[in-house]
MIKELUM-15593 format. One record per atom (N, C-alpha, C): x, y, z; residue in one letter. Coordinates in Angstrom, 2 decimals, padded with zeros to 5 digits. Each point is the difference from the previous one (the first is absolute). Layout:
MIKELUM-15593
X,Y,Z,A
...
This chain:
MIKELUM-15593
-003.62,022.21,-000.81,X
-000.48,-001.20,-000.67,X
000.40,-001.22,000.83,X
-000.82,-000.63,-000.11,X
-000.22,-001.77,000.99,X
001.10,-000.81,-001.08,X
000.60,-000.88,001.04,X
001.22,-000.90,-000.72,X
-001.23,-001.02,-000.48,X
000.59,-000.77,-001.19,X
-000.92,-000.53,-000.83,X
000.49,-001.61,000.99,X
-000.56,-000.35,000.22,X
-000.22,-001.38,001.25,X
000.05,-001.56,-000.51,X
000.93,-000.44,000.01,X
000.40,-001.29,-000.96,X
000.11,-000.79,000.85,X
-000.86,-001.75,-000.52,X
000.27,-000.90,000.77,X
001.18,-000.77,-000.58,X
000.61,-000.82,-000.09,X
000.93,-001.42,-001.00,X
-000.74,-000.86,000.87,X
-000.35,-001.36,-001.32,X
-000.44,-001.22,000.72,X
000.89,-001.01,-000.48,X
000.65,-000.62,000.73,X
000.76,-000.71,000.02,X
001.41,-000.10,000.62,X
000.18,-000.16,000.54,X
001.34,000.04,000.98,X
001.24,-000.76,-000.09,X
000.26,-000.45,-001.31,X
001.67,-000.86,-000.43,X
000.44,001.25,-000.48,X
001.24,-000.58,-000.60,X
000.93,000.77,-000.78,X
-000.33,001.24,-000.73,X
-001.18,-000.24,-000.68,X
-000.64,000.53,-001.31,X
-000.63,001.28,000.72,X
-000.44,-000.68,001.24,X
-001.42,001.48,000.81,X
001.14,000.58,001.16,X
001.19,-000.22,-000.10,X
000.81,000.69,001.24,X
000.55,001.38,-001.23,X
000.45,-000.84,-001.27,X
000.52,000.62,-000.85,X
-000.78,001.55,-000.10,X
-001.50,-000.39,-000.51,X
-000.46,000.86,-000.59,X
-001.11,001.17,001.17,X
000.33,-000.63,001.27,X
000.02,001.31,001.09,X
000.92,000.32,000.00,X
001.22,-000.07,-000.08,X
001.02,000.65,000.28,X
000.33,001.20,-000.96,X
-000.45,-000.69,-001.21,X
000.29,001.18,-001.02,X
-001.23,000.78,-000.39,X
-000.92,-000.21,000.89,X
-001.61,000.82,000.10,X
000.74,001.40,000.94,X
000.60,-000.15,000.74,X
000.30,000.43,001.22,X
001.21,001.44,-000.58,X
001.17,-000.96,-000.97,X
001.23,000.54,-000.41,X
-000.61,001.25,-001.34,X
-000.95,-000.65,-000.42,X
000.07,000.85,-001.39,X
-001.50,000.49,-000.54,X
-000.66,000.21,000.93,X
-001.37,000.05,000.06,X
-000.15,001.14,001.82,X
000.41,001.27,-000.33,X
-000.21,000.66,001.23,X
-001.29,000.46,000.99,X
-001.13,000.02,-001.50,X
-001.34,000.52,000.38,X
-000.47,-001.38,000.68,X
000.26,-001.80,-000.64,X
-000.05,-000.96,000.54,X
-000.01,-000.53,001.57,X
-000.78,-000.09,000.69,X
000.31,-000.71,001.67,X
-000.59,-001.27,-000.29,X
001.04,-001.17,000.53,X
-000.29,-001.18,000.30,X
-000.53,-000.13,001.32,X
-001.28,-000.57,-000.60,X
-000.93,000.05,001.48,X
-000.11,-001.43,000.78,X
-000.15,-000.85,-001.00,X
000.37,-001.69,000.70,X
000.38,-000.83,-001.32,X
000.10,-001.31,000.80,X
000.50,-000.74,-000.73,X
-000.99,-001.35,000.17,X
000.25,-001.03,-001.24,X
-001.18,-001.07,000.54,X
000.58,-001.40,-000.46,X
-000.16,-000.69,000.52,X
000.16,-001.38,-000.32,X
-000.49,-000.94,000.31,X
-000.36,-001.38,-000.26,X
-000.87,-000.94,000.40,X
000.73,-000.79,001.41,X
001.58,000.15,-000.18,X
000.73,-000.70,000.92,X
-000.15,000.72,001.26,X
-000.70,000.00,001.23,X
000.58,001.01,001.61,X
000.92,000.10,-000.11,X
000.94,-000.49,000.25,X
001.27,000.22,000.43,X
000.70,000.83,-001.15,X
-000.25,-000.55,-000.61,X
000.93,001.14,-001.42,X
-000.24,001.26,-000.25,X
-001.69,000.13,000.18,X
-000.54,001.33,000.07,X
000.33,000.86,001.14,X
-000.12,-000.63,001.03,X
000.57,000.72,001.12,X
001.31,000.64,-000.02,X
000.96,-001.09,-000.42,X
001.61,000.59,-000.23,X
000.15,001.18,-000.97,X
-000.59,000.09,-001.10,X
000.20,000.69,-001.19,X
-000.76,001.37,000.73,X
-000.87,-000.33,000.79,X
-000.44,001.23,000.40,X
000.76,000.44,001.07,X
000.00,-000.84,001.08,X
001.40,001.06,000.50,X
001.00,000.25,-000.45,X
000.60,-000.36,-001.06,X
001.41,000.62,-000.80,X
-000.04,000.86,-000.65,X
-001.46,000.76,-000.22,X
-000.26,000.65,-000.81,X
-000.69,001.33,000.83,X
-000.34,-000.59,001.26,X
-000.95,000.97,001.03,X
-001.36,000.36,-000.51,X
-000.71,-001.00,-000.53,X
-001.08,000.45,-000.23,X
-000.99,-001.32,000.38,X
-001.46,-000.22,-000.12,X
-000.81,-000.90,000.55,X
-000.07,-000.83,-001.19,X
-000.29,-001.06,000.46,X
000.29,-001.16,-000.83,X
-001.43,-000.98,000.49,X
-000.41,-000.56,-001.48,X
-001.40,-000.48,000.43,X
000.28,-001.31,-001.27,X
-001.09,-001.53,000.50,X
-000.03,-001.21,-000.72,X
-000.36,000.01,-001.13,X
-001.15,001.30,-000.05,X
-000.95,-000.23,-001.36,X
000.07,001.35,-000.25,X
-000.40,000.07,-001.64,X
-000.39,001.45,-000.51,X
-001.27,000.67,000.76,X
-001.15,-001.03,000.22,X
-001.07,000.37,000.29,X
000.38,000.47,001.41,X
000.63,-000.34,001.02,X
000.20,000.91,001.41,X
000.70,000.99,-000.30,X
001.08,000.17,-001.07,X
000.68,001.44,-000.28,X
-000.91,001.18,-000.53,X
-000.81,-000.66,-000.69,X
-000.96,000.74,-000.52,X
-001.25,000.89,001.28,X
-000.01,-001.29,000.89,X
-000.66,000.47,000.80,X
000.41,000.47,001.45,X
000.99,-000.03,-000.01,X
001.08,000.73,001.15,X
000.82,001.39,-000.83,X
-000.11,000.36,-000.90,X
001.18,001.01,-000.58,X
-000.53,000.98,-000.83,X
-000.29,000.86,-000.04,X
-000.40,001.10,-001.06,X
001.14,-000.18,-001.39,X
-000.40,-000.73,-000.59,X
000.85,-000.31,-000.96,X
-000.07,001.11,-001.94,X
000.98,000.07,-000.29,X
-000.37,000.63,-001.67,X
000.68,-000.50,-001.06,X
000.72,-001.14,000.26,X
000.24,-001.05,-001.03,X
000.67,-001.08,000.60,X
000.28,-000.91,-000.56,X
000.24,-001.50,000.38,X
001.27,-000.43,-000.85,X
001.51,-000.35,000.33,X
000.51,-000.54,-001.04,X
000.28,-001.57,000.21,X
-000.76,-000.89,-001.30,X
000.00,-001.70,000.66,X
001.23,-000.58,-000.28,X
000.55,-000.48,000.39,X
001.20,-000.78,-000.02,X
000.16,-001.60,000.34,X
-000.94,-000.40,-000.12,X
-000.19,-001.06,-000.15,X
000.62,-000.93,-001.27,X
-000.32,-001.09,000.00,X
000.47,-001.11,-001.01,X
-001.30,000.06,-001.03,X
000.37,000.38,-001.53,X
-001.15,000.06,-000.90,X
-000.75,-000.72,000.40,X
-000.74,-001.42,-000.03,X
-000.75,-000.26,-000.07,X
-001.27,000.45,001.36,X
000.70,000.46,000.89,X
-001.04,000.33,001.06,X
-000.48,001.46,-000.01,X
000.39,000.56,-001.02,X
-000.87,001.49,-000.31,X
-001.30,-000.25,-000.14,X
């Protein structure tokens, strides 16, 4: 069976948190990238994490064979 392929969008506190524990407690789970609107932040979170890191959902979407998304964003931008 194929690891079920997870993006996190958002890259503060909240989206480091909840790859990490995608990763810890979720085995069938692979974190495949990470996304954020900031470059630089996205970039970091993705190398700390070793995975590709992209600005927008829409390039993760379209760079990543993805099978769910967890947003981590600030409510109002869902």
């Amino acid at each position: 069976m194929s690891p079920f392929r997870l993006a996190v969008v958002g890259a503060g506190r909240c989206g480091l948190v909840h790859a990490v524990n995608a990763r810890r407690w979720f085995p069938a789970a692979e974190l495949a990238c990470i996304v954020d609107v900031d470059p630089a932040r996205a970039a970091e979170a993705g190398a700390e994490l070793g995975v590709a890191s992209f600005t927008s959902l829409e390039d993760a979407l379209a760079g990543a064979a993805l099978d769910g998304v967890v947003i981590t964003t600030p409510t109002f931008t869902h």
